[in-house]
gemmi code that builds the backbone of each chain (N, CA, C; Angstrom):
import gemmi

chains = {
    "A": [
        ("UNK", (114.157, 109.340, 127.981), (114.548, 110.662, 127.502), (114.257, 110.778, 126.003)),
        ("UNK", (113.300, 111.988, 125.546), (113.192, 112.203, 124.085), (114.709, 112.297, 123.633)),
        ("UNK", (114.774, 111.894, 122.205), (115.420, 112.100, 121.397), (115.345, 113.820, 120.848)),
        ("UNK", (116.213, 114.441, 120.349), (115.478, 115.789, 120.052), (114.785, 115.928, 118.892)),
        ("UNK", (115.266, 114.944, 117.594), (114.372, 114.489, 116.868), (112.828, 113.977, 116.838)),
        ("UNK", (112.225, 113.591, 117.989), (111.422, 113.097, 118.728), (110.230, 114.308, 119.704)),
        ("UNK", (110.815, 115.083, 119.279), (110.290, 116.390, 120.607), (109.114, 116.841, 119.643)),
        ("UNK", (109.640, 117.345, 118.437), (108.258, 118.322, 117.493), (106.964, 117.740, 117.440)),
        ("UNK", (107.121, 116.346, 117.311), (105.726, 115.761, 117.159), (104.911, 114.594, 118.715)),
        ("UNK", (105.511, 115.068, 119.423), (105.710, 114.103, 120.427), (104.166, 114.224, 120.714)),
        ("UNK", (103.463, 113.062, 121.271), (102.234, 113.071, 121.354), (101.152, 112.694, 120.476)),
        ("UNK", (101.516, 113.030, 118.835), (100.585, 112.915, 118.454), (100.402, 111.657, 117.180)),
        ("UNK", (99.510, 111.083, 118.087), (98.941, 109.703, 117.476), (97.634, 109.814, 116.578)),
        ("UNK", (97.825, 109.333, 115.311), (96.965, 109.456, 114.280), (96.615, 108.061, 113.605)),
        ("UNK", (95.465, 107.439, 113.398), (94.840, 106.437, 113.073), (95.289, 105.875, 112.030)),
        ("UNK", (95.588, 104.918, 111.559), (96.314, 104.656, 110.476), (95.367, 103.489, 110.167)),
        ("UNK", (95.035, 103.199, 108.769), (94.386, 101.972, 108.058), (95.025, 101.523, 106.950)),
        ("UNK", (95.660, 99.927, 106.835), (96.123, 99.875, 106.080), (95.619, 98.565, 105.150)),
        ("UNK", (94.930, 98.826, 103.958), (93.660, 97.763, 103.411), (94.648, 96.760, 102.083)),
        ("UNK", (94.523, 95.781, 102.595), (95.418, 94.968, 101.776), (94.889, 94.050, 100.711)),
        ("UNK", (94.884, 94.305, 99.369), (93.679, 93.620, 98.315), (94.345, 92.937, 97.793)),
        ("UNK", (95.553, 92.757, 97.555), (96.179, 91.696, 96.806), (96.892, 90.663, 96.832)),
        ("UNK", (97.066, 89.535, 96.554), (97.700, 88.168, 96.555), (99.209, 88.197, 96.870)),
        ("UNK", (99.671, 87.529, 97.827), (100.587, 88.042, 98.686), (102.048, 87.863, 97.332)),
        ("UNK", (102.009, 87.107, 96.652), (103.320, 86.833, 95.189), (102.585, 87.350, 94.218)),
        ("UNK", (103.641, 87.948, 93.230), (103.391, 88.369, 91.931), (103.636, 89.719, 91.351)),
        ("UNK", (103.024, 90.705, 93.074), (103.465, 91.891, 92.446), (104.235, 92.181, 94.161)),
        ("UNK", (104.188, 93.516, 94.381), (104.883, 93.676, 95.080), (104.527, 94.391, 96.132)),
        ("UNK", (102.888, 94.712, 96.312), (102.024, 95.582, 97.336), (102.136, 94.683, 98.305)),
        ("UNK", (101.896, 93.417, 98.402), (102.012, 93.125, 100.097), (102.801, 93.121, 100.902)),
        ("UNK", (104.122, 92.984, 100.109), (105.407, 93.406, 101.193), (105.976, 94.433, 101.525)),
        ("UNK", (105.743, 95.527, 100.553), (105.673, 96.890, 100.348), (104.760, 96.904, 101.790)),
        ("UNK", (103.194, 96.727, 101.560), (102.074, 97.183, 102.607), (103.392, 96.753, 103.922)),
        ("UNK", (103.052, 95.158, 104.323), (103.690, 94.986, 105.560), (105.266, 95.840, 106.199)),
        ("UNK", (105.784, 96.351, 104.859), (107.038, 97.345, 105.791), (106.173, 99.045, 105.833)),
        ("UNK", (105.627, 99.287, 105.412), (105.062, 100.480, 105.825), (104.451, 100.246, 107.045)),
        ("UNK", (103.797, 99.201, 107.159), (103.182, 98.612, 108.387), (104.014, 98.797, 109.544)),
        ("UNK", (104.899, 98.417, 109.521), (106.223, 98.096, 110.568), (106.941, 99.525, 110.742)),
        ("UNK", (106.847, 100.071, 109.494), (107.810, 101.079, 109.815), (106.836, 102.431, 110.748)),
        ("UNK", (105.114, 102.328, 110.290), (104.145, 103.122, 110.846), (104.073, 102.762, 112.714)),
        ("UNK", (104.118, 101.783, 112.715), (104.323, 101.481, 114.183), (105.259, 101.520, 114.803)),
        ("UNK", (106.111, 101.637, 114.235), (107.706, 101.581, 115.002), (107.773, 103.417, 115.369)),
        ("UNK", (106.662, 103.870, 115.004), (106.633, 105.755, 115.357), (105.295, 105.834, 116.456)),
        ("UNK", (104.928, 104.662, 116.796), (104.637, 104.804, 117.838), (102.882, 105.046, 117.504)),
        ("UNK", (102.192, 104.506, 116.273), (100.930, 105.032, 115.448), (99.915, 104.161, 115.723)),
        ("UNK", (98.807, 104.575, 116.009), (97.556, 103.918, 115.830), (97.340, 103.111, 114.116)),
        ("UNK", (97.279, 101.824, 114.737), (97.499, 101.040, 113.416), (96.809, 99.669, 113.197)),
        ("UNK", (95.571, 99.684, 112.303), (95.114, 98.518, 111.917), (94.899, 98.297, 110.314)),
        ("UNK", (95.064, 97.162, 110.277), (95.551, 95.986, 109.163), (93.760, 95.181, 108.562)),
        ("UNK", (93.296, 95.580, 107.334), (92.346, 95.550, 106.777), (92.692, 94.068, 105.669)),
        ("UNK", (92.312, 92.728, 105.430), (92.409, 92.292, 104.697), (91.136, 91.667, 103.419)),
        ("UNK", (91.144, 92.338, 102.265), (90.089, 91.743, 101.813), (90.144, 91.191, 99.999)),
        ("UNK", (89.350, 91.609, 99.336), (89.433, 90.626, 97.908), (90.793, 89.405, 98.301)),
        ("UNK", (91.426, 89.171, 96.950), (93.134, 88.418, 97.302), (93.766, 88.884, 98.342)),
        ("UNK", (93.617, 89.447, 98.872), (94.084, 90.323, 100.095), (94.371, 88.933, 100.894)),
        ("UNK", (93.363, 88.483, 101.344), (93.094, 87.266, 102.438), (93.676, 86.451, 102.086)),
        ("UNK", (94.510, 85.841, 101.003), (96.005, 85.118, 100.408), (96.976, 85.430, 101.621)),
        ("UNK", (97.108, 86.610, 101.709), (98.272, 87.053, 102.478), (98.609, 86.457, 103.519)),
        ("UNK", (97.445, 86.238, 104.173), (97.620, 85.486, 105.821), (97.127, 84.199, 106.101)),
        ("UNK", (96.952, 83.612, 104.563), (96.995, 82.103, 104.392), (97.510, 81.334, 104.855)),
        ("UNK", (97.314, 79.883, 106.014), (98.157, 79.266, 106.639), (98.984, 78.578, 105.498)),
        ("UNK", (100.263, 78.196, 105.529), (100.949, 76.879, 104.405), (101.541, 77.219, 103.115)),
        ("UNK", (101.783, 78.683, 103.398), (102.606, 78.989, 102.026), (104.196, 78.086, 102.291)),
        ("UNK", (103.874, 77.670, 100.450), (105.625, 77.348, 100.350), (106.192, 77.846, 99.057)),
        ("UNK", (106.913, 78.788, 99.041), (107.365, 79.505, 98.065), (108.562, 79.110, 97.328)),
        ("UNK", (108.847, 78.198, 97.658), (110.344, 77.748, 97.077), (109.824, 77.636, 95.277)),
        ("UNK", (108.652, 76.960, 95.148), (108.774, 76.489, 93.563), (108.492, 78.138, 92.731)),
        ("UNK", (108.627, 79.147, 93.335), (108.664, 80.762, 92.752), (109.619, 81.558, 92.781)),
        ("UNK", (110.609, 81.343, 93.854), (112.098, 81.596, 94.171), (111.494, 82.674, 94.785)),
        ("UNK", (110.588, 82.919, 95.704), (110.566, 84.094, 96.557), (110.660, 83.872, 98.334)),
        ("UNK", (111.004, 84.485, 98.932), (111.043, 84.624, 100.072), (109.500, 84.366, 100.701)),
        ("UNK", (109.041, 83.306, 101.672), (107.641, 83.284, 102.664), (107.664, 84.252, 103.131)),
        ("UNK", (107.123, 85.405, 103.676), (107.201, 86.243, 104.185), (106.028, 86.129, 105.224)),
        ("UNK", (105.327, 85.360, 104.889), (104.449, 85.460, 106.037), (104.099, 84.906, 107.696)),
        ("UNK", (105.362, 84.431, 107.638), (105.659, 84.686, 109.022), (105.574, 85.719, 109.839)),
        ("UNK", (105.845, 86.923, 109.283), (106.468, 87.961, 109.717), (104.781, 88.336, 110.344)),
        ("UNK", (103.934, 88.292, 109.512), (102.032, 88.472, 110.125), (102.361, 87.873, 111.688)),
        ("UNK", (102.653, 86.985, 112.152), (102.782, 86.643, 113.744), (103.234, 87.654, 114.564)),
        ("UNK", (104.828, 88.803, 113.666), (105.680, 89.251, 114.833), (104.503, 90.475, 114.861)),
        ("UNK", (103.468, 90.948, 114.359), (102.949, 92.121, 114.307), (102.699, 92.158, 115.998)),
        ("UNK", (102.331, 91.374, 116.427), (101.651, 91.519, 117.989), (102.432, 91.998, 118.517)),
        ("UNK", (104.284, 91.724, 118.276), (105.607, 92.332, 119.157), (105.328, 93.723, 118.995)),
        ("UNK", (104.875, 94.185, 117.961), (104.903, 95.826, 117.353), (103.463, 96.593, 117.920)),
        ("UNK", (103.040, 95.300, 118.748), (101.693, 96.086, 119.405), (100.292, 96.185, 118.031)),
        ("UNK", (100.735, 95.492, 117.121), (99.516, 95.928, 115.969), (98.378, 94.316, 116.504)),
        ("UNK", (97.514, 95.108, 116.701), (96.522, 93.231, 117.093), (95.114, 93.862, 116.440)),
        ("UNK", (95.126, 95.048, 115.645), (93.775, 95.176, 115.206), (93.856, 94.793, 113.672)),
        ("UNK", (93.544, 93.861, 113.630), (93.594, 92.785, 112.441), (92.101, 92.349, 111.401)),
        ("UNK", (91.668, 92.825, 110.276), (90.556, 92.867, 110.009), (90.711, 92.006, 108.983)),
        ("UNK", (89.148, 90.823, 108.470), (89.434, 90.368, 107.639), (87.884, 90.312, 107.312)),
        ("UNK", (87.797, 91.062, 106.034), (86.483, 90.875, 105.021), (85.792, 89.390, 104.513)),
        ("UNK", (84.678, 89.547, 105.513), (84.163, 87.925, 105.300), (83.740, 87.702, 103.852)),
        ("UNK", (82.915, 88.879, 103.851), (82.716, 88.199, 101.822), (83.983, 87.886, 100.928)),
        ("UNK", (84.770, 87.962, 101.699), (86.010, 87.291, 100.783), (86.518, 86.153, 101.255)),
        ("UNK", (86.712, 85.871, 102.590), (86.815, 84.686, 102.882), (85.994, 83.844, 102.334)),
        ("UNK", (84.609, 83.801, 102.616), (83.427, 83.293, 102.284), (84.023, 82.812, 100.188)),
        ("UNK", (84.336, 84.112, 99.391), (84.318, 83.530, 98.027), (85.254, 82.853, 97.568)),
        ("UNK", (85.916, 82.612, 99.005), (87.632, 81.800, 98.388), (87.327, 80.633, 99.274)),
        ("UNK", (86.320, 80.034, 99.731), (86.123, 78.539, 100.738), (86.989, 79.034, 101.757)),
        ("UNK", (87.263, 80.289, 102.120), (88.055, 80.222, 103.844), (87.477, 80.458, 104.695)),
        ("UNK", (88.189, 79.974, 106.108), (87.319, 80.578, 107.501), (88.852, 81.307, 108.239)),
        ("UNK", (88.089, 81.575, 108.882), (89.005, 82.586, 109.774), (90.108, 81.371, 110.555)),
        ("UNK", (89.927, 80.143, 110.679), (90.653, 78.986, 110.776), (91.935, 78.512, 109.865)),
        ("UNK", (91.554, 79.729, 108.859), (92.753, 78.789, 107.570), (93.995, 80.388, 107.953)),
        ("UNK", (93.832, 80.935, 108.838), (94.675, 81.954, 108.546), (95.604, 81.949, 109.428)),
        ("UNK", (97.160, 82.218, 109.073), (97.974, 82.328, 110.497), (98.271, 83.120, 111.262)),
        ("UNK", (97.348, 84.206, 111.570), (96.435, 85.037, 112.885), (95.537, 85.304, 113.732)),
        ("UNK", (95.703, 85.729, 114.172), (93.744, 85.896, 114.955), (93.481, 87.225, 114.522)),
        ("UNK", (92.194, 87.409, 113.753), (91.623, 88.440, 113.221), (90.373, 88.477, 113.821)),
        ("UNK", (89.815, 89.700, 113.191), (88.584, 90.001, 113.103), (87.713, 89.654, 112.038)),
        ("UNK", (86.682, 89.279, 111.956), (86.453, 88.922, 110.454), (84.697, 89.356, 110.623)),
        ("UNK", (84.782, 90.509, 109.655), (83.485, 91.448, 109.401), (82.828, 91.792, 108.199)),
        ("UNK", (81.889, 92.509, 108.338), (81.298, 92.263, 107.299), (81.328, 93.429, 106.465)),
        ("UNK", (81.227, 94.124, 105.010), (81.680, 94.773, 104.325), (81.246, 96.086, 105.043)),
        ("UNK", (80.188, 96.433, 105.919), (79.384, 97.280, 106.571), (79.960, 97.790, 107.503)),
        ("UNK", (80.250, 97.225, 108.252), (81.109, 97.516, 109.869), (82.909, 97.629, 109.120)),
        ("UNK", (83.452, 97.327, 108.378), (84.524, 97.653, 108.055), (84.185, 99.154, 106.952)),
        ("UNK", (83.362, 99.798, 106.681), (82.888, 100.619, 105.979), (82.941, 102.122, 107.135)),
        ("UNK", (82.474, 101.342, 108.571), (82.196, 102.753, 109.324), (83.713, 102.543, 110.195)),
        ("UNK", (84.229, 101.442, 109.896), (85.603, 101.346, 111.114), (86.732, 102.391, 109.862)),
        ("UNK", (86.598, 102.192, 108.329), (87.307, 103.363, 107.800), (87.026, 104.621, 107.775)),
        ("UNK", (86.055, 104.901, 108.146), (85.082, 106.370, 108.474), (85.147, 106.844, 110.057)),
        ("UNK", (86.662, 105.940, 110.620), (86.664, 106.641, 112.103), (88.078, 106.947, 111.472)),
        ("UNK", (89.052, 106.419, 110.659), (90.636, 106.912, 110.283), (91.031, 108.311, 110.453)),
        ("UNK", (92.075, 108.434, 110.293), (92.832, 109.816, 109.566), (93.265, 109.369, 108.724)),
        ("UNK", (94.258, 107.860, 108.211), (94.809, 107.994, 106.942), (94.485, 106.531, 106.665)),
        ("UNK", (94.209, 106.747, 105.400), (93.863, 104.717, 104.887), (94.576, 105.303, 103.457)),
        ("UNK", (95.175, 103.690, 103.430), (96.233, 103.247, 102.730), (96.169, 101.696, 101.755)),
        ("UNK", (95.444, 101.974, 100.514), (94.951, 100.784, 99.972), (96.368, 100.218, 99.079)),
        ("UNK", (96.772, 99.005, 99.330), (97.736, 98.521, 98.637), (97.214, 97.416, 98.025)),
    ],
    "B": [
        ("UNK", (131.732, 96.184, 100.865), (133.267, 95.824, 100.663), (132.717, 94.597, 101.480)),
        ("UNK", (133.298, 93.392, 101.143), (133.486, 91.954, 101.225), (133.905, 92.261, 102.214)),
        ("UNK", (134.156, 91.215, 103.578), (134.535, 90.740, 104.829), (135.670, 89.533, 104.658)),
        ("UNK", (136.369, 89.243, 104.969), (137.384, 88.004, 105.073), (137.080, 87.023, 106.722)),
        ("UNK", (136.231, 85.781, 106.167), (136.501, 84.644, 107.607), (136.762, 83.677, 106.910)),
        ("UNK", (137.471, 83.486, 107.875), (138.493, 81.855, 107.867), (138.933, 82.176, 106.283)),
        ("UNK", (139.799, 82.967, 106.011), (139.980, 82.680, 104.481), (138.973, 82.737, 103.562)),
        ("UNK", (137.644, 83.143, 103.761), (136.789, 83.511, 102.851), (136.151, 85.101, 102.780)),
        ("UNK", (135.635, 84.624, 101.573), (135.085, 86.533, 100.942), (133.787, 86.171, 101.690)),
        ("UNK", (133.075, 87.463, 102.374), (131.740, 87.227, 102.500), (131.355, 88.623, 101.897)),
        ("UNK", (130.147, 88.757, 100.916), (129.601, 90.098, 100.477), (128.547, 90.291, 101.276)),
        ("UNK", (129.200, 91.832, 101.780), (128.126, 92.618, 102.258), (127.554, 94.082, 101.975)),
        ("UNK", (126.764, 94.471, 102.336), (125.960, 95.694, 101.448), (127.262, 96.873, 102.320)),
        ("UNK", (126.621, 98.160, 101.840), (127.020, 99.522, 102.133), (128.048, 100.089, 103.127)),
        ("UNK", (126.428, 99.224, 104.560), (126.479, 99.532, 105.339), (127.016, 98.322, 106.436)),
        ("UNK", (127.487, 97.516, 105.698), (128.267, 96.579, 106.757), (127.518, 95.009, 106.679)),
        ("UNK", (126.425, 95.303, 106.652), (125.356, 94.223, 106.683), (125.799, 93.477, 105.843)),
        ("UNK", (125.914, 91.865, 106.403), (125.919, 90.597, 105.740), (124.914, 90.589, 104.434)),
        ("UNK", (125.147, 90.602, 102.993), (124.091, 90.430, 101.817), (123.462, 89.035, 102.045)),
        ("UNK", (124.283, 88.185, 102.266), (123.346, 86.827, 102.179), (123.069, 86.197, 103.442)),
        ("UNK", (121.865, 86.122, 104.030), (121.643, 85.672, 105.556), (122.475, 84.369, 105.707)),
        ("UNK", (122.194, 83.137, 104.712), (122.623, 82.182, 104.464), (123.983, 81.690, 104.702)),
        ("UNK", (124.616, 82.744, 104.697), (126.160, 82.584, 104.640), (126.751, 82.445, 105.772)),
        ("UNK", (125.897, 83.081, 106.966), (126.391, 83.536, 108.292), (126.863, 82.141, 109.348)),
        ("UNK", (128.359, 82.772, 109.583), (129.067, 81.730, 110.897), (129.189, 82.443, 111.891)),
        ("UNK", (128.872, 81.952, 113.628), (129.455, 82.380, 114.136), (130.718, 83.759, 113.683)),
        ("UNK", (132.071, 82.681, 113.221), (133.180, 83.678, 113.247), (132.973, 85.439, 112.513)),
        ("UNK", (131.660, 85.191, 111.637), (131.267, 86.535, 110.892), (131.040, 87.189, 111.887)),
        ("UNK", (130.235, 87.045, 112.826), (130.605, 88.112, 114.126), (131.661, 88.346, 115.167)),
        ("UNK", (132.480, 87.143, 114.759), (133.395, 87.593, 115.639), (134.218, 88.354, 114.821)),
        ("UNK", (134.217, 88.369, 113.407), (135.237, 89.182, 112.437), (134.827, 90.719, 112.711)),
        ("UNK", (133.286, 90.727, 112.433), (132.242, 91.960, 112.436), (133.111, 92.808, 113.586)),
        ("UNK", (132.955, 92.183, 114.929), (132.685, 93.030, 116.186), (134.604, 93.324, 116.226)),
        ("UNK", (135.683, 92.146, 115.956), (136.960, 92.288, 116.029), (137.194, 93.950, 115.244)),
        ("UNK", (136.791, 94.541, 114.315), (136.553, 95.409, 113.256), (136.016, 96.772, 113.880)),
        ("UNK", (135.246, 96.439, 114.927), (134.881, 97.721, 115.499), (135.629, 97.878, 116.812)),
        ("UNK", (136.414, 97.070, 117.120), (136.774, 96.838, 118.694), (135.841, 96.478, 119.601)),
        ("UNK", (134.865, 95.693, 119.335), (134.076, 95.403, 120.394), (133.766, 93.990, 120.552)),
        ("UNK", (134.024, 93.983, 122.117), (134.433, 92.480, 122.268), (133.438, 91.730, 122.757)),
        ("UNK", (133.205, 90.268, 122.281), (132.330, 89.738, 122.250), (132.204, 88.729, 123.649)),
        ("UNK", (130.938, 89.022, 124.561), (131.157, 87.907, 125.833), (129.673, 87.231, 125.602)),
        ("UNK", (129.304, 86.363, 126.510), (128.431, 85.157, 126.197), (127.102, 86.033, 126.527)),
        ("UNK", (127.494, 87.186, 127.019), (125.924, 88.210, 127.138), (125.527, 88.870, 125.852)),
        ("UNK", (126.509, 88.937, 125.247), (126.364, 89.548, 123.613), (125.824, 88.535, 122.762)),
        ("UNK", (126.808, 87.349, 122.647), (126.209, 85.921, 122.196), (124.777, 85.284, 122.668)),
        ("UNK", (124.359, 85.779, 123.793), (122.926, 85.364, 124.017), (122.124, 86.074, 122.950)),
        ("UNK", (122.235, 87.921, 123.214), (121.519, 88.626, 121.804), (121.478, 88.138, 120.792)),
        ("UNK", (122.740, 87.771, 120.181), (122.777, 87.603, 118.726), (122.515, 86.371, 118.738)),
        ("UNK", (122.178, 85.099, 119.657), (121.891, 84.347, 119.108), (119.817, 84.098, 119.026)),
        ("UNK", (119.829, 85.259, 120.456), (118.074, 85.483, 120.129), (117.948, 86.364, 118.611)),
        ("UNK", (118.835, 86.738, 118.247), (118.168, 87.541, 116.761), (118.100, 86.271, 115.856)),
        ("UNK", (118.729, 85.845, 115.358), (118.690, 84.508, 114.657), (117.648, 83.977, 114.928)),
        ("UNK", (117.264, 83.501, 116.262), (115.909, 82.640, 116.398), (114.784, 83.501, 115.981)),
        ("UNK", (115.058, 84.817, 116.763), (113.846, 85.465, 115.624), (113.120, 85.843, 114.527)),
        ("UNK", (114.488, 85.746, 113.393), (114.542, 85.693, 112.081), (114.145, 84.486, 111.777)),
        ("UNK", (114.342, 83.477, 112.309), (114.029, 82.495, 111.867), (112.483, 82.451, 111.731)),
        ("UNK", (112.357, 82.732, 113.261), (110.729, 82.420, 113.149), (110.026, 83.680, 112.621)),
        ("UNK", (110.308, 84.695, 112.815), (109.315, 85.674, 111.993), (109.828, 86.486, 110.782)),
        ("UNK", (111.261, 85.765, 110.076), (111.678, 86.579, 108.617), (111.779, 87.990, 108.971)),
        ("UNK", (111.888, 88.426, 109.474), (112.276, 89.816, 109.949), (113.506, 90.546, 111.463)),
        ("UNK", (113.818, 91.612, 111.272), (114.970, 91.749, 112.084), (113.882, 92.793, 112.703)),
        ("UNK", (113.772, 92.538, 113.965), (112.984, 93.453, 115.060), (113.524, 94.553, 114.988)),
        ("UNK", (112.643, 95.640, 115.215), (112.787, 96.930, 115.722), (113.249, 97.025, 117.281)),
        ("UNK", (114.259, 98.131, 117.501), (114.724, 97.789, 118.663), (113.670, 97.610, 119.834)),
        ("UNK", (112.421, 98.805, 120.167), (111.731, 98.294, 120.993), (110.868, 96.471, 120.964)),
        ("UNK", (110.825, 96.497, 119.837), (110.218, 95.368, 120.045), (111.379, 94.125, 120.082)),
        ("UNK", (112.823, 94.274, 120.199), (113.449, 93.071, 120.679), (113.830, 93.183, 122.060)),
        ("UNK", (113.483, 95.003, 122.472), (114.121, 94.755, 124.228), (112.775, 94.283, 124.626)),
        ("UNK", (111.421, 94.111, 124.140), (110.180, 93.831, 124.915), (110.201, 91.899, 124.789)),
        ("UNK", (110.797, 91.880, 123.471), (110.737, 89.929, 123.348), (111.953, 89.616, 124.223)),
        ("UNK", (112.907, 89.996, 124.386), (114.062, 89.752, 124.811), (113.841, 90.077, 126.404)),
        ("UNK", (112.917, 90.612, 126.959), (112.455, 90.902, 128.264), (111.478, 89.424, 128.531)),
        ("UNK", (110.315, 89.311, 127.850), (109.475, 88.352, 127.701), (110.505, 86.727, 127.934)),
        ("UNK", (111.755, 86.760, 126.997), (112.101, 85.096, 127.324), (113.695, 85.088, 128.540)),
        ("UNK", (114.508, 86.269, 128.757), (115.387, 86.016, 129.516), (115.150, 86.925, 130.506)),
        ("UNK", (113.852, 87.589, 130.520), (114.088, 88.284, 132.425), (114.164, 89.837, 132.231)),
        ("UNK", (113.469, 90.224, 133.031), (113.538, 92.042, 133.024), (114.574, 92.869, 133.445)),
        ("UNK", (115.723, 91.958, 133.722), (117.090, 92.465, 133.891), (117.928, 92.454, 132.466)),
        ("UNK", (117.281, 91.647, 131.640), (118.302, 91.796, 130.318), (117.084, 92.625, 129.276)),
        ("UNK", (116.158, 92.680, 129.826), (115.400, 93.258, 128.678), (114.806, 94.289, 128.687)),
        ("UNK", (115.763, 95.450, 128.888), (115.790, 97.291, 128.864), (116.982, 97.639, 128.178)),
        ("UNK", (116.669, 98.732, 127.887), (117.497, 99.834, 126.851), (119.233, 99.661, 127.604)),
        ("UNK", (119.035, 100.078, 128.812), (120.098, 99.993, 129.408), (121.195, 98.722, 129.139)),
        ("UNK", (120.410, 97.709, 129.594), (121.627, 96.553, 129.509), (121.927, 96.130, 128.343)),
        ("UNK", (120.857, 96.458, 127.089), (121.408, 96.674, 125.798), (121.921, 97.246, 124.960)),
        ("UNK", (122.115, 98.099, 125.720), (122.474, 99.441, 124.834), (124.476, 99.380, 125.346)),
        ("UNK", (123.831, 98.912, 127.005), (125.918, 99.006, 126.868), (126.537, 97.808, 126.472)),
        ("UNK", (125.568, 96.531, 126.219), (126.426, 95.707, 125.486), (126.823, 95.691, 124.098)),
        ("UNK", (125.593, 96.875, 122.991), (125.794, 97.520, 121.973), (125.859, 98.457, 122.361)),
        ("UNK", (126.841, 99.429, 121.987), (126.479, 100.961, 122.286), (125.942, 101.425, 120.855)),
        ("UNK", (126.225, 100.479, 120.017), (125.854, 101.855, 118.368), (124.376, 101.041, 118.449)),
        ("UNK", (123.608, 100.775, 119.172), (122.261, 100.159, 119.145), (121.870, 98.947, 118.809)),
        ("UNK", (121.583, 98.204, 119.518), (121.276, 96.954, 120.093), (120.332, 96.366, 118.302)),
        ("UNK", (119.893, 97.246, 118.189), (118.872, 96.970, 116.670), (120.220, 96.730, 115.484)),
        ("UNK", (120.777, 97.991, 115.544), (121.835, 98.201, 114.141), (123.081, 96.825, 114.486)),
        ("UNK", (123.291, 97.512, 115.503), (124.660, 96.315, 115.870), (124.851, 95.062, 115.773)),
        ("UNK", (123.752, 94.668, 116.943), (123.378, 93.143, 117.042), (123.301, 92.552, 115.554)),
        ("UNK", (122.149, 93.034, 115.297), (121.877, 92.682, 114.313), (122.435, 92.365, 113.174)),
        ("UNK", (123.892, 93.255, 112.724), (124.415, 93.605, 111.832), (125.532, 91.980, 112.020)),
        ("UNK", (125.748, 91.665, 113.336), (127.016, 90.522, 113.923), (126.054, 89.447, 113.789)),
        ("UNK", (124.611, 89.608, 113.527), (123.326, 88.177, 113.300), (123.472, 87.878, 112.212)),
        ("UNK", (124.253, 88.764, 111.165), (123.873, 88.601, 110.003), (122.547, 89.024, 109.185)),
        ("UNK", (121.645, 89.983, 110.396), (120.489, 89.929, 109.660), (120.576, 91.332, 108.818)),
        ("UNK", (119.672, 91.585, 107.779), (119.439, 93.126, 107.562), (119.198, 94.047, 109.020)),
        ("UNK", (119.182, 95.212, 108.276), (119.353, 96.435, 109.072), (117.635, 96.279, 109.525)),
        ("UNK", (117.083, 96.285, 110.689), (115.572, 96.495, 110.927), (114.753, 97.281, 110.286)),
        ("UNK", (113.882, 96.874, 110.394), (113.251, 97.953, 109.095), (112.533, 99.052, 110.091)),
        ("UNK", (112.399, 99.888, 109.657), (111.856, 101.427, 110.468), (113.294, 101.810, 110.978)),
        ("UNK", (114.516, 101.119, 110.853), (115.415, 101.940, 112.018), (116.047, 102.775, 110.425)),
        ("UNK", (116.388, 104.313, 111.161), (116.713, 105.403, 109.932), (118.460, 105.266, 110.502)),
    ],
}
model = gemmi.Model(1)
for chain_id, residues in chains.items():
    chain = gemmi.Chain(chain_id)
    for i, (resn, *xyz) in enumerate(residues, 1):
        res = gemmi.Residue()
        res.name, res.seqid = resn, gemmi.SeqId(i, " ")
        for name, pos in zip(("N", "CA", "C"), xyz):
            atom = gemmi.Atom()
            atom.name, atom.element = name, gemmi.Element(name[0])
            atom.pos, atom.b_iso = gemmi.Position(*pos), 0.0
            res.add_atom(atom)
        chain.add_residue(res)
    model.add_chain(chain)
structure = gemmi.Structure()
structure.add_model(model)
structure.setup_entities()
């Protein structure tokens, strides 16, 4: 049963891109990005997850954050699949300039090339660079 | 406003929610739920003790659909619908549970 809150927009699903460039400590866009993330899907949204420059930090296997006093948060990259998000992108020329492979990360992504992630943001309605 | 177990202060935010995950005993939910009148049986204690494991492993407090779909996935499609969660929480299986886990409030829930 709709909610009646739930009735005005019911149906309509809109593409969501959300491009993640920065190093997951220090400032405060990646955890920011990942609850917009959560909170965009939890409405029920077409939703994929772009990672590139420092970006690709984010979903680094082996963070230990204790010697920064911040919270790991990147666990939380696993529960995305509960939330139905599995379109997961990761910019190889950045892996490639940081010695990573799609092996060092704790997801299963996609990992493309600056070209094909160029026309996959040219199918959106809304992209969201954090 | 602080909580009282076993003779201790526990600080919590606004809205009820435990401030420090760290802090959490058992008896904090049994103080929590004593507080609302709602009584705690080993079907409630299964929830709250799957929220904990989930926090654990993914640092985050699920959105309600996505704990009746994990919570379907490890104990059975009889405990894991709106229904059988909702009447063992009635103020919502996300806010409630959660709130007696000690965890924050889920994020996306308004």
């Amino acid at each position: 049963m709709a909610e009646p809150w739930e009735e005005e927009n019911e149906g309509k699903v809109k593409k969501f891109m959300f491009i993640n460039r920065k190093a997951p400590y220090g400032t405060i866009y990646a955890l920011e990005s990942l609850e917009v993330v959560l909170i965009t899907a939890a409405f029920d949204q077409d939703v994929s997850l772009v990672f590139t420059d420092d970006g690709v930090f984010q979903i680094k296997k082996g963070q230990t954050t204790a010697g920064i006093g911040m919270k790991n948060f990147s666990p939380t990259y696993r529960a995305l699949e509960g939330y139905d998000i599995e379109k997961l992108y990761v910019d190889k020329e950045s892996l490639d300039a940081r010695g990573l492979t799609a092996e060092d990360l704790i997801v299963d992504v996609e990992v493309m090339s600056r070209a094909q992630l160029a026309d996959l943001m040219n199918e959106q309605d809304v992209v969201m660079s954090f | 406003m602080p909580i009282e177990v076993n003779g201790k202060s526990f600080e919590t935010d606004e809205e009820g929610y435990l401030a420090n995950l760290n802090d959490w005993v058992p008896e904090v939910a049994t103080v929590m739920a004593k507080l609302e009148n709602q009584p705690l049986t080993d079907a409630h204690w299964e929830v709250i003790n799957f929220l904990r494991e989930y926090y654990e492993e993914y640092q985050i407090a699920p959105a309600v659909r996505v704990l009746t779909k994990a919570i379907g996935k490890k104990l059975g499609p009889d405990k894991g619908n709106s229904k059988y969660l909702y009447e063992l929480f009635p103020y919502g299986p996300g806010k409630q549970a959660c709130k007696y886990a000690g965890l924050p409030k889920p994020t996306g829930c308004v």
